[in-house]
mmCIF entry with sequence, helices, sheets and N, C-alpha, C, O atoms, coordinates in Angstrom:
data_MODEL
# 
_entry.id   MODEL 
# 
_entity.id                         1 
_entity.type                       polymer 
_entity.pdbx_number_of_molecules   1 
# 
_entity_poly.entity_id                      1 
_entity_poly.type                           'polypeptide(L)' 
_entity_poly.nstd_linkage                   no 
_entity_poly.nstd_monomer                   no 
_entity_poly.pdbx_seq_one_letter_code       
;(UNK)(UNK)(UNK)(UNK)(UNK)(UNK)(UNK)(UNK)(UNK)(UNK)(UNK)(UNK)(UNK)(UNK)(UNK)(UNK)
(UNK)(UNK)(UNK)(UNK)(UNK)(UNK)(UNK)(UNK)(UNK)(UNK)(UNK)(UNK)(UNK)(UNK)(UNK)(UNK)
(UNK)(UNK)(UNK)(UNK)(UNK)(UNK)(UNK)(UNK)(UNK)
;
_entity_poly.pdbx_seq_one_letter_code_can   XXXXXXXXXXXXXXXXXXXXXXXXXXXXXXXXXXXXXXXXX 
_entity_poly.pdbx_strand_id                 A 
# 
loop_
_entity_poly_seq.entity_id 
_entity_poly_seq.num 
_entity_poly_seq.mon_id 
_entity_poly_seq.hetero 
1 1  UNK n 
1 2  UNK n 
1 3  UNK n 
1 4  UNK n 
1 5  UNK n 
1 6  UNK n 
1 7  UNK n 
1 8  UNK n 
1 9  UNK n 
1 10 UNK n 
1 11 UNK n 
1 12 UNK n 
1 13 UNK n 
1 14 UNK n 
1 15 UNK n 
1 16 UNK n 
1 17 UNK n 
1 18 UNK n 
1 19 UNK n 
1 20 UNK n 
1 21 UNK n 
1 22 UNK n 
1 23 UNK n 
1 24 UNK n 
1 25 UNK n 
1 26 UNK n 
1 27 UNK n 
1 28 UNK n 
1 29 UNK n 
1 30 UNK n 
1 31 UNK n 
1 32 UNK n 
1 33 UNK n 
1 34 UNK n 
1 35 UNK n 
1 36 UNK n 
1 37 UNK n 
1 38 UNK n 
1 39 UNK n 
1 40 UNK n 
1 41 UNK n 
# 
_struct_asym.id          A 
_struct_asym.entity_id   1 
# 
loop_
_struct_conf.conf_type_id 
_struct_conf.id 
_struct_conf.pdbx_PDB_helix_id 
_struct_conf.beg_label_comp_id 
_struct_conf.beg_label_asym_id 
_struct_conf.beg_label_seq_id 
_struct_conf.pdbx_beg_PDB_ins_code 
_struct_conf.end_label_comp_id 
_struct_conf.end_label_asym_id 
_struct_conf.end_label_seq_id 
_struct_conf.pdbx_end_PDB_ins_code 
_struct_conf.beg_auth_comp_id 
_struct_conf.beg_auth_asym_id 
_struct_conf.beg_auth_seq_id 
_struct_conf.end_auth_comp_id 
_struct_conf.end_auth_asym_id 
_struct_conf.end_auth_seq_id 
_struct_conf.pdbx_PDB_helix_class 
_struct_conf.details 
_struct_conf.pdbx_PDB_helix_length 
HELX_P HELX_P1 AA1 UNK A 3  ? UNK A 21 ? UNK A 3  UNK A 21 1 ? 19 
HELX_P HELX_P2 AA2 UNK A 26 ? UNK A 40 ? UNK A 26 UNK A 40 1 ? 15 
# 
_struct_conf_type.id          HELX_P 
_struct_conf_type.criteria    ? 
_struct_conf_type.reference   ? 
# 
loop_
_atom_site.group_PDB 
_atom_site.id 
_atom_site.type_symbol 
_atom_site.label_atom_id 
_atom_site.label_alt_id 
_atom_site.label_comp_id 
_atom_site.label_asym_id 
_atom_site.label_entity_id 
_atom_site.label_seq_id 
_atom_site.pdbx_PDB_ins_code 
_atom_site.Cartn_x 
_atom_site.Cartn_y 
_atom_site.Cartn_z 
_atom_site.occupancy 
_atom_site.B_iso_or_equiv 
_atom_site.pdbx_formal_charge 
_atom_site.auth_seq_id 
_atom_site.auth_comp_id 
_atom_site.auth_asym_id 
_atom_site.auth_atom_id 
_atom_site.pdbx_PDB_model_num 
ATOM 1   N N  . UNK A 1 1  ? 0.809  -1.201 0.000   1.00 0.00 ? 1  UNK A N  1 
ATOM 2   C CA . UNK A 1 1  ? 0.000  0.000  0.000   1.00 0.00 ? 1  UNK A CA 1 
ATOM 3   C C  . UNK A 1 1  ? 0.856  1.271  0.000   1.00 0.00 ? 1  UNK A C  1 
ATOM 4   O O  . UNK A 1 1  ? 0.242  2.301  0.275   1.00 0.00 ? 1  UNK A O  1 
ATOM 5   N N  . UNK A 1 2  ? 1.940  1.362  -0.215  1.00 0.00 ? 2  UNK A N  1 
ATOM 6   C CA . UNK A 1 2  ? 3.223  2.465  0.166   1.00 0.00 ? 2  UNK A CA 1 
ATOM 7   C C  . UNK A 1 2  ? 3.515  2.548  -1.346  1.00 0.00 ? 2  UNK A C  1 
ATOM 8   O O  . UNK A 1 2  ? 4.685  2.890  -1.517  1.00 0.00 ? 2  UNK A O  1 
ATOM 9   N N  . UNK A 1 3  ? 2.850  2.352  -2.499  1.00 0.00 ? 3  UNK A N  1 
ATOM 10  C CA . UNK A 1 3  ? 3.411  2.062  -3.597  1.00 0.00 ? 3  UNK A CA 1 
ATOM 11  C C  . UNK A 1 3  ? 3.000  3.961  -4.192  1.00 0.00 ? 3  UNK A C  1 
ATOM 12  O O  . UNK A 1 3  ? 3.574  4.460  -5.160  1.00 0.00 ? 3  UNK A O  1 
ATOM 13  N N  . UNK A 1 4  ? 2.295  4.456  -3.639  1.00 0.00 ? 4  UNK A N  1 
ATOM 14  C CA . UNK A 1 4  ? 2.221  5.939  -3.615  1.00 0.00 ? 4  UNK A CA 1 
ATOM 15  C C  . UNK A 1 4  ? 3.154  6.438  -3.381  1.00 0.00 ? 4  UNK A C  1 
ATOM 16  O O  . UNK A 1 4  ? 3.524  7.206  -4.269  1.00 0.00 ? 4  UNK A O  1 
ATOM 17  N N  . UNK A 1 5  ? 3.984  6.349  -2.255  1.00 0.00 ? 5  UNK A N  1 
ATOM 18  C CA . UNK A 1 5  ? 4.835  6.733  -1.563  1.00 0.00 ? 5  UNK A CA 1 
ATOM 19  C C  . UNK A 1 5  ? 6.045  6.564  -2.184  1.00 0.00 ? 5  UNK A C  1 
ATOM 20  O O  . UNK A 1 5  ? 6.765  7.541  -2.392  1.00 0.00 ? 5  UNK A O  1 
ATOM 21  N N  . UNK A 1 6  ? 6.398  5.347  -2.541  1.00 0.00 ? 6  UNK A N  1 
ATOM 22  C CA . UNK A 1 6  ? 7.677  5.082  -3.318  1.00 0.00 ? 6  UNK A CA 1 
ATOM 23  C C  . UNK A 1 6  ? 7.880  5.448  -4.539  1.00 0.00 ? 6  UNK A C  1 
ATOM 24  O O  . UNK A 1 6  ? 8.998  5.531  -5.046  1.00 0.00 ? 6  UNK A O  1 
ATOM 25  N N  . UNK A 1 7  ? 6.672  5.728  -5.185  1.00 0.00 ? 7  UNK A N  1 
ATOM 26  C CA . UNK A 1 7  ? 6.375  6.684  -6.801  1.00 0.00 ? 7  UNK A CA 1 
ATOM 27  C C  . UNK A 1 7  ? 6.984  7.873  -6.575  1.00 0.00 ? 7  UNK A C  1 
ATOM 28  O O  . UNK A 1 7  ? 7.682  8.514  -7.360  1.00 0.00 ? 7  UNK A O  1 
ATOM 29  N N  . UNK A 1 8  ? 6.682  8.135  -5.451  1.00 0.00 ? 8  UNK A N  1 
ATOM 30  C CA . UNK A 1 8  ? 6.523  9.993  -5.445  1.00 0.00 ? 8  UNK A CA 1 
ATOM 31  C C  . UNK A 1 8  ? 8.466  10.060 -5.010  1.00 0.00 ? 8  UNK A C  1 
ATOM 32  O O  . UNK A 1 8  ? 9.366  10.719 -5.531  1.00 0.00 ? 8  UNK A O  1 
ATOM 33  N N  . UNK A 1 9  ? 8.485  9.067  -3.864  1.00 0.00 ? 9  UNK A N  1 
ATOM 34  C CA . UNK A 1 9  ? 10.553 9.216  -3.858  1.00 0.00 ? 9  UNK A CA 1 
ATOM 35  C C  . UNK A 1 9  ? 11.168 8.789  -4.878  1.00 0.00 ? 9  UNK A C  1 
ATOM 36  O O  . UNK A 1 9  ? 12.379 8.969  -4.746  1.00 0.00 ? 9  UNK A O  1 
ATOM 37  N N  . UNK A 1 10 ? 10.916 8.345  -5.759  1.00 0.00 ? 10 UNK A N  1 
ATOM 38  C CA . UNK A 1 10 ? 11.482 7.282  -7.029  1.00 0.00 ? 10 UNK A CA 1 
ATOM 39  C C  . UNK A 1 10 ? 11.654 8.475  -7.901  1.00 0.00 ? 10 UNK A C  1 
ATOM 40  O O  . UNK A 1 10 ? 12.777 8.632  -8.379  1.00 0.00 ? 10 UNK A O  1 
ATOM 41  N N  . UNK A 1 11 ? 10.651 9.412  -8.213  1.00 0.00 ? 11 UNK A N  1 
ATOM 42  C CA . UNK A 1 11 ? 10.320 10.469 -9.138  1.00 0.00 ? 11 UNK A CA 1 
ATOM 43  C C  . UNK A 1 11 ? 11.076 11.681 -8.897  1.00 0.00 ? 11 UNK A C  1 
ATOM 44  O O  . UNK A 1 11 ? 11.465 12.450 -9.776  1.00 0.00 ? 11 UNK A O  1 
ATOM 45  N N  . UNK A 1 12 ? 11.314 11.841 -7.276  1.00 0.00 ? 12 UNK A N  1 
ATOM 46  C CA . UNK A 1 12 ? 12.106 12.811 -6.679  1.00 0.00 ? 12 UNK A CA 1 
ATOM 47  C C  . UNK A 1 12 ? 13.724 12.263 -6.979  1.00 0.00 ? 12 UNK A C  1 
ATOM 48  O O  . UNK A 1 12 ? 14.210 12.946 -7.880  1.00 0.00 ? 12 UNK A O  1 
ATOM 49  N N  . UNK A 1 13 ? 14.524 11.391 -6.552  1.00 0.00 ? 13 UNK A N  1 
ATOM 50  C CA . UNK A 1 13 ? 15.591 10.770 -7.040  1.00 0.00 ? 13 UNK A CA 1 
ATOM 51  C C  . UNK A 1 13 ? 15.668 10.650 -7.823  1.00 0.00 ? 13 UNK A C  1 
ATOM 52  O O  . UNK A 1 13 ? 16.856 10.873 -8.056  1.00 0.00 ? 13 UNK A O  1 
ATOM 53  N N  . UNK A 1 14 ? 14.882 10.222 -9.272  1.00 0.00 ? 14 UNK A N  1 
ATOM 54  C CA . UNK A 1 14 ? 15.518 10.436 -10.727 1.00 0.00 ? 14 UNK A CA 1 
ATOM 55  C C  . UNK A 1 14 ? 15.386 11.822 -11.438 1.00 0.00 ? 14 UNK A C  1 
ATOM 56  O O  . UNK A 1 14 ? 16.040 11.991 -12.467 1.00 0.00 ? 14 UNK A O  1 
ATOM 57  N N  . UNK A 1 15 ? 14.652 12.749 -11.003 1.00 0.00 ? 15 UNK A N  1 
ATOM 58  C CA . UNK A 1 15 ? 14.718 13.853 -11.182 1.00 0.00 ? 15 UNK A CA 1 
ATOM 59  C C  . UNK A 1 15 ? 16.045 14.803 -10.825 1.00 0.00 ? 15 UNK A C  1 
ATOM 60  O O  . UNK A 1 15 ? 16.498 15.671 -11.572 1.00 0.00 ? 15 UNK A O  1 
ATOM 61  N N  . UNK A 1 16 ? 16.495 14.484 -9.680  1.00 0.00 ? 16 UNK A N  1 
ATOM 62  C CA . UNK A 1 16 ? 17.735 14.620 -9.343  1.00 0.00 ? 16 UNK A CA 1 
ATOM 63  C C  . UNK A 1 16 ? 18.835 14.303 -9.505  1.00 0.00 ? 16 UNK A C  1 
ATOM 64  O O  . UNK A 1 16 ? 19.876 14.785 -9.058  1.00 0.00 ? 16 UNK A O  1 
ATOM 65  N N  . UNK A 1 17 ? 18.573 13.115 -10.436 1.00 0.00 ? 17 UNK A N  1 
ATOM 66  C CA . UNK A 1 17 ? 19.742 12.344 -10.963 1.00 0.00 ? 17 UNK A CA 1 
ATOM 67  C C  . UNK A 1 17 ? 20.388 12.699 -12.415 1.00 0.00 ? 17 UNK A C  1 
ATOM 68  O O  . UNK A 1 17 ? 21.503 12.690 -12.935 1.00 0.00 ? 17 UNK A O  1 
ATOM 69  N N  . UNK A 1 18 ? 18.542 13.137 -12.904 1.00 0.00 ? 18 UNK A N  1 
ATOM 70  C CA . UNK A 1 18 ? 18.469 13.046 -14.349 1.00 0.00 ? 18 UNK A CA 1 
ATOM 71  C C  . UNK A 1 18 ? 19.539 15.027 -14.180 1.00 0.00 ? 18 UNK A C  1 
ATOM 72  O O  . UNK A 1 18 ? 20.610 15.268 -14.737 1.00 0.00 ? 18 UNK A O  1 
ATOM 73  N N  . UNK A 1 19 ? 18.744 16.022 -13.275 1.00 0.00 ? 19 UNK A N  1 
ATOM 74  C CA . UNK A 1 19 ? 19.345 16.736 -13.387 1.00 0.00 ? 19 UNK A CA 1 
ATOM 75  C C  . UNK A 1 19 ? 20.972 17.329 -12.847 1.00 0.00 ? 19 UNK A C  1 
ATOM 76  O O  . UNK A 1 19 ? 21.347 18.501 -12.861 1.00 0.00 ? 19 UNK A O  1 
ATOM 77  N N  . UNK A 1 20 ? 21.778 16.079 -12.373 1.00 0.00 ? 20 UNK A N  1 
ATOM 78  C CA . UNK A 1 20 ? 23.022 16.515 -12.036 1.00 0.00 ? 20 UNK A CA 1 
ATOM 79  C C  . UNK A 1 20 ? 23.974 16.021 -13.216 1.00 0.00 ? 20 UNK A C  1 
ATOM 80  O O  . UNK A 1 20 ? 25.148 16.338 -13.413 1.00 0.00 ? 20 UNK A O  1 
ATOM 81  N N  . UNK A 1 21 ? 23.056 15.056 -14.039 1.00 0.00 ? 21 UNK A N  1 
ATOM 82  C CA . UNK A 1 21 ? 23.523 14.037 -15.009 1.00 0.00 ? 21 UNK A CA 1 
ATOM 83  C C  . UNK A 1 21 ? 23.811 15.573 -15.613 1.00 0.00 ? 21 UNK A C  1 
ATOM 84  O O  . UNK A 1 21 ? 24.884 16.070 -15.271 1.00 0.00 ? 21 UNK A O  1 
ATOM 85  N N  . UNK A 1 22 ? 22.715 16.565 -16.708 1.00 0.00 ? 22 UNK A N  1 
ATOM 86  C CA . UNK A 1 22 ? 23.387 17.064 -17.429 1.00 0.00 ? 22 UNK A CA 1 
ATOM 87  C C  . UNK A 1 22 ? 24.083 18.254 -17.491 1.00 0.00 ? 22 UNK A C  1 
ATOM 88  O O  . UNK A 1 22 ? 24.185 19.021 -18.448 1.00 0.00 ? 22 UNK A O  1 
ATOM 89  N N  . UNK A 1 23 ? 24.846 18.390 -15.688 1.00 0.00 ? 23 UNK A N  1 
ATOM 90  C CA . UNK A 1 23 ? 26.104 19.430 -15.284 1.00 0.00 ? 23 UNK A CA 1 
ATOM 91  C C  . UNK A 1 23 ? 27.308 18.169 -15.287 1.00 0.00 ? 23 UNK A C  1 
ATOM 92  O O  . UNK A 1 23 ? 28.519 18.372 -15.364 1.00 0.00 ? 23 UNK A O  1 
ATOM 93  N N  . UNK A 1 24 ? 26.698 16.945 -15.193 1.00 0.00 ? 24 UNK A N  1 
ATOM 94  C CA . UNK A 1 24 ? 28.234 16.387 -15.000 1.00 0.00 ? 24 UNK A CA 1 
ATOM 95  C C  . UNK A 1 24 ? 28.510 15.673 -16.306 1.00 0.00 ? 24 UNK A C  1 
ATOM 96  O O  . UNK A 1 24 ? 29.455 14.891 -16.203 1.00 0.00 ? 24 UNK A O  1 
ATOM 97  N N  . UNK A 1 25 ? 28.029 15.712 -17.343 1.00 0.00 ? 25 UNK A N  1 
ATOM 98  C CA . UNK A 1 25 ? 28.410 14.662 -18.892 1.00 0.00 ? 25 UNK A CA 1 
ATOM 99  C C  . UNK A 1 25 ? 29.120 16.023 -19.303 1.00 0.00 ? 25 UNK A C  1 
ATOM 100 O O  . UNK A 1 25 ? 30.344 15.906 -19.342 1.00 0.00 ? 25 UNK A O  1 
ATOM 101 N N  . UNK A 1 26 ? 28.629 17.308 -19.624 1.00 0.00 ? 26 UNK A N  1 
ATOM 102 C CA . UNK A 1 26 ? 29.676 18.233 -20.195 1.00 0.00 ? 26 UNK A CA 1 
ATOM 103 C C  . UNK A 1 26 ? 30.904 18.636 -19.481 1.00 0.00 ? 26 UNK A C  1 
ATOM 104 O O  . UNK A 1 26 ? 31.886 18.966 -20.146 1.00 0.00 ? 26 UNK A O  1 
ATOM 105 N N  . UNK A 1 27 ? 30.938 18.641 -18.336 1.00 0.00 ? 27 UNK A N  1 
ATOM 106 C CA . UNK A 1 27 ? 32.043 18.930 -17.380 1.00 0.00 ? 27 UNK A CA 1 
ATOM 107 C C  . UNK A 1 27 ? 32.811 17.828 -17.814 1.00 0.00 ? 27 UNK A C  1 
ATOM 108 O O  . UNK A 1 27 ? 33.961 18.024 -18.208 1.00 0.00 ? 27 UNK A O  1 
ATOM 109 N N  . UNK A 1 28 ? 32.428 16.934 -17.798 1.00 0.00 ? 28 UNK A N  1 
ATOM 110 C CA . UNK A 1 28 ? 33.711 15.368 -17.896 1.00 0.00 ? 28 UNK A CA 1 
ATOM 111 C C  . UNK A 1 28 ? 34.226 15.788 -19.556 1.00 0.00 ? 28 UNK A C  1 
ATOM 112 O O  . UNK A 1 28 ? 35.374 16.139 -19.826 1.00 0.00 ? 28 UNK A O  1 
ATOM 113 N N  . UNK A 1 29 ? 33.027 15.654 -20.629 1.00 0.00 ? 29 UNK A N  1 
ATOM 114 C CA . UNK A 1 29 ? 33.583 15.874 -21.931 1.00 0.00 ? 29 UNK A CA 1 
ATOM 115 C C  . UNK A 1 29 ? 35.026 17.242 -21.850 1.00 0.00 ? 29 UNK A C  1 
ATOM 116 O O  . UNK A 1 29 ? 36.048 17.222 -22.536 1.00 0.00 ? 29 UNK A O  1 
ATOM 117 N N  . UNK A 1 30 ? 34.652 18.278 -20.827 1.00 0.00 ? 30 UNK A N  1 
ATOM 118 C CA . UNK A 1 30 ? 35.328 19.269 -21.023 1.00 0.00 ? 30 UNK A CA 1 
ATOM 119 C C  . UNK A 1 30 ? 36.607 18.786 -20.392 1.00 0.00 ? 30 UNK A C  1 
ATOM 120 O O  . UNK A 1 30 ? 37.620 19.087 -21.023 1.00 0.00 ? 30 UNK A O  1 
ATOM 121 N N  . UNK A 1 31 ? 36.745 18.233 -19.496 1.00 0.00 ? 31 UNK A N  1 
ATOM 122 C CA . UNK A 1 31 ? 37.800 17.320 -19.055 1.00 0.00 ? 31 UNK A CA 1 
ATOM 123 C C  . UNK A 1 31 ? 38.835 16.620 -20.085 1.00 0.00 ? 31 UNK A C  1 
ATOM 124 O O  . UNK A 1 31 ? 40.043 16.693 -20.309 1.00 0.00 ? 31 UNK A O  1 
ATOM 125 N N  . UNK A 1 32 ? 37.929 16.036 -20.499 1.00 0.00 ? 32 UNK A N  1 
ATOM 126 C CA . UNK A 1 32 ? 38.281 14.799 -21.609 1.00 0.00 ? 32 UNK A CA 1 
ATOM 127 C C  . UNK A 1 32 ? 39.194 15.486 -22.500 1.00 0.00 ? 32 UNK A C  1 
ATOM 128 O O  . UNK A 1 32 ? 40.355 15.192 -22.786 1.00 0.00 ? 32 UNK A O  1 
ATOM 129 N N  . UNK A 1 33 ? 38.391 16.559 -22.932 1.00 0.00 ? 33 UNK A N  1 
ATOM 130 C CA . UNK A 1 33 ? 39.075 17.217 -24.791 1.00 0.00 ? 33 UNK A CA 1 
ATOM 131 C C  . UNK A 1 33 ? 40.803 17.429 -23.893 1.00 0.00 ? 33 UNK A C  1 
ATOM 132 O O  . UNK A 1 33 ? 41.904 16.916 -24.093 1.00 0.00 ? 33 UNK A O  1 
ATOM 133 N N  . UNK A 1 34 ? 40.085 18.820 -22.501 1.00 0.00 ? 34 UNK A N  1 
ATOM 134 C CA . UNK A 1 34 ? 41.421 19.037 -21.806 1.00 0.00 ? 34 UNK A CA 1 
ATOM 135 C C  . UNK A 1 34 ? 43.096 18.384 -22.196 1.00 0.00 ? 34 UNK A C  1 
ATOM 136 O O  . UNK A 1 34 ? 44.144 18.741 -22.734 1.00 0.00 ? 34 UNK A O  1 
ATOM 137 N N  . UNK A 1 35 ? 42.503 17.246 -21.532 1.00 0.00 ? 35 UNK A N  1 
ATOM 138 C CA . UNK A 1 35 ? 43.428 16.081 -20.960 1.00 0.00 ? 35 UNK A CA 1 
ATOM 139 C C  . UNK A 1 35 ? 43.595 15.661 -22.650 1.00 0.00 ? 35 UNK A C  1 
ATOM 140 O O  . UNK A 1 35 ? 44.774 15.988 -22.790 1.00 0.00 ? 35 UNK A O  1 
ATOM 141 N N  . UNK A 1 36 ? 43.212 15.205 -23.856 1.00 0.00 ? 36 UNK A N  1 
ATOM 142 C CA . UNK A 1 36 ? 43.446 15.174 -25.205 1.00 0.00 ? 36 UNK A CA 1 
ATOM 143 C C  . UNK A 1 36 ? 44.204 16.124 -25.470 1.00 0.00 ? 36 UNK A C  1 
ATOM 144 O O  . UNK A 1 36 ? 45.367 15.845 -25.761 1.00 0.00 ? 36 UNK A O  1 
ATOM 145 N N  . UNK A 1 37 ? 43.869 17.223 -25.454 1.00 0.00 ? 37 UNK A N  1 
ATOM 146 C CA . UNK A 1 37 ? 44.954 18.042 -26.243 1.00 0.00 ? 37 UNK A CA 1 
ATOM 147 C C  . UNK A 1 37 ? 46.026 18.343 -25.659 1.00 0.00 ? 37 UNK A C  1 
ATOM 148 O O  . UNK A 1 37 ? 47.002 18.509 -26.390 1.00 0.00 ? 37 UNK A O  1 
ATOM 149 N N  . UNK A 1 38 ? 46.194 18.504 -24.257 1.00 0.00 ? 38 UNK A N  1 
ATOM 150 C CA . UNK A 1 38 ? 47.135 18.467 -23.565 1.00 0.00 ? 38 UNK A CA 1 
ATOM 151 C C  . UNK A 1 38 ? 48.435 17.323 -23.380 1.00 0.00 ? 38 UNK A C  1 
ATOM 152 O O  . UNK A 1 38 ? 49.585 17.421 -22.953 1.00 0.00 ? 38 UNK A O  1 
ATOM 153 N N  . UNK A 1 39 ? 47.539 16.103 -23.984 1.00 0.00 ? 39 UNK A N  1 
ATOM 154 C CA . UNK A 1 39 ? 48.630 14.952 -24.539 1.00 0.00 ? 39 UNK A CA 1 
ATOM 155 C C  . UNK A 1 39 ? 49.176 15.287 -26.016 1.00 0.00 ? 39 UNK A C  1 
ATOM 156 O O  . UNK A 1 39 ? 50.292 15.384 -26.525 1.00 0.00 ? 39 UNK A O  1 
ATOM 157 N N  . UNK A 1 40 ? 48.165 15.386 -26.352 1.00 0.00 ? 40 UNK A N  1 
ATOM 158 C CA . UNK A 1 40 ? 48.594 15.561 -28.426 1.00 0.00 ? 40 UNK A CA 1 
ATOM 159 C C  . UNK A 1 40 ? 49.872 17.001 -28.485 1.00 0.00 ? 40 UNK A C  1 
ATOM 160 O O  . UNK A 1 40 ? 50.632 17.030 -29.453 1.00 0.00 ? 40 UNK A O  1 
ATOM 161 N N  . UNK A 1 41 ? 49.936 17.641 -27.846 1.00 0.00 ? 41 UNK A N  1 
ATOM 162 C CA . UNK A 1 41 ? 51.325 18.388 -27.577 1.00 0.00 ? 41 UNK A CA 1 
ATOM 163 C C  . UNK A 1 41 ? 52.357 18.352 -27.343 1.00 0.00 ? 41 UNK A C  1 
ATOM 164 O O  . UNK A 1 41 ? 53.007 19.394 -27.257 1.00 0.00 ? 41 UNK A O  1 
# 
């Protein structure tokens, strides 16, 4: 009967997930190139 309950935290945690996801995929890419060109030199 808690299956309300666990919708509503489930929805709150991927919301939060979904939104740290797209500060941390460009930060890493920006990393990435970084650390690339900084070798290719």
């Amino acid at each position: 009967m808690n299956s309300a309950n666990d919708m509503k935290a489930h929805s709150k945690t991927y919301s939060s997930f979904i939104g740290m996801l797209k500060w941390a995929i460009p930060v890493i890419a920006a990393i990435t190139a970084l650390v690339v060109i900084l070798i290719s030199n």
